[in-house]
N, C-alpha and C positions, 0 to 999 in steps of 0.2 A: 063605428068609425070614430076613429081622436079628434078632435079640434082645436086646433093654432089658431090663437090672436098673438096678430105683432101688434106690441103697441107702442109707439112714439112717444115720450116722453118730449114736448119743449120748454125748454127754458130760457132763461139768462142768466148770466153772469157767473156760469157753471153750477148753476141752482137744480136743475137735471139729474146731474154726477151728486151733489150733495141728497138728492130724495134718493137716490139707488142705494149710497152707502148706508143713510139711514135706515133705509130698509135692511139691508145688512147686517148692519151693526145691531138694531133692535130685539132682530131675531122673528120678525114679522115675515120676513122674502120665506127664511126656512121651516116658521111655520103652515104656511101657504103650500111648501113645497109636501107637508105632514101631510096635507089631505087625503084626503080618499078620492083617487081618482087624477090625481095631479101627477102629469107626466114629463113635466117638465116648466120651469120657472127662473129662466138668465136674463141677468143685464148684459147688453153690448153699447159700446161705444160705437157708432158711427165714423171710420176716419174724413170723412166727408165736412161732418158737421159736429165739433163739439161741444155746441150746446141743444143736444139730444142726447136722448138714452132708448135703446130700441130694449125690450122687454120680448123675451118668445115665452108664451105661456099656453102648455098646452095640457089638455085635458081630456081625459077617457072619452066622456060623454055630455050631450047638454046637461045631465041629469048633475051631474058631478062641478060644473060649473054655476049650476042655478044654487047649488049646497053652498057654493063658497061666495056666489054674491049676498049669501042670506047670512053667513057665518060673522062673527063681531069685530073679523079682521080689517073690515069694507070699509066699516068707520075708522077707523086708525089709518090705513091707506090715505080714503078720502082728507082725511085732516093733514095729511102729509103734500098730499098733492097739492091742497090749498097755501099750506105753511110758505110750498115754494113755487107759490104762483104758477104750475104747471098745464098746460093745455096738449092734449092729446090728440093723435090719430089712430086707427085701430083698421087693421086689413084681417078678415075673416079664413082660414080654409079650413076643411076637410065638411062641411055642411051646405054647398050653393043651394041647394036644395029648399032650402027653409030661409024665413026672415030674420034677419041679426037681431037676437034677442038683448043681446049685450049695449047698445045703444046708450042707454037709460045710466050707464056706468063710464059714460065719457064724457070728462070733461072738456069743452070746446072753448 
């Protein structure tokens, strides 16, 4: 079974939208998307709220998501997230099943 994490992106002062395109730009979002296993990996813009970035990232398997929290891209993320002060929410599917192993990878 796949698994989708949405994940929220907040910021300020449009610092959300500048971590997406970084990511972008870097070449880190489409390495992410290179994995093994990765079936998907979009920025959206919320029209509600623009300063948020919702992320769909979805993934074959837990096996395949534990690969890429262990992968060298975690730390490049993680230092980006921090660069723009960002603080996270994360909604789980396709696993109710089991305990959110992903936790550990959110910034709050």
């Amino acid at each position: 079974m796949s698994i989708t994490v949405n994940l929220y992106y907040h910021g300020e002062n449009g610092k959300a939208r500048l971590f997406a395109e970084e990511m972008e730009r870097s070449g880190i979002a489409e390495a992410i998307r290179a994995e093994e296993g990765n079936l998907r990996y979009r920025y959206f813009v919320p029209l509600d709220d623009p300063e948020t970035i919702l992320l769909i990232d979805s993934w074959r398997d837990q096996a395949a998501i534990d690969a890429h929290h262990a992968s060298p891209m975690m730390q490049q993320l993680a230092a980006l997230r921090e660069k723009y002060d960002l603080h996270m929410e994360a909604e789980r599917f396709g696993s109710a099943d089991t305990p959110d192993p992903d936790s550990e990878f959110i910034r709050k």
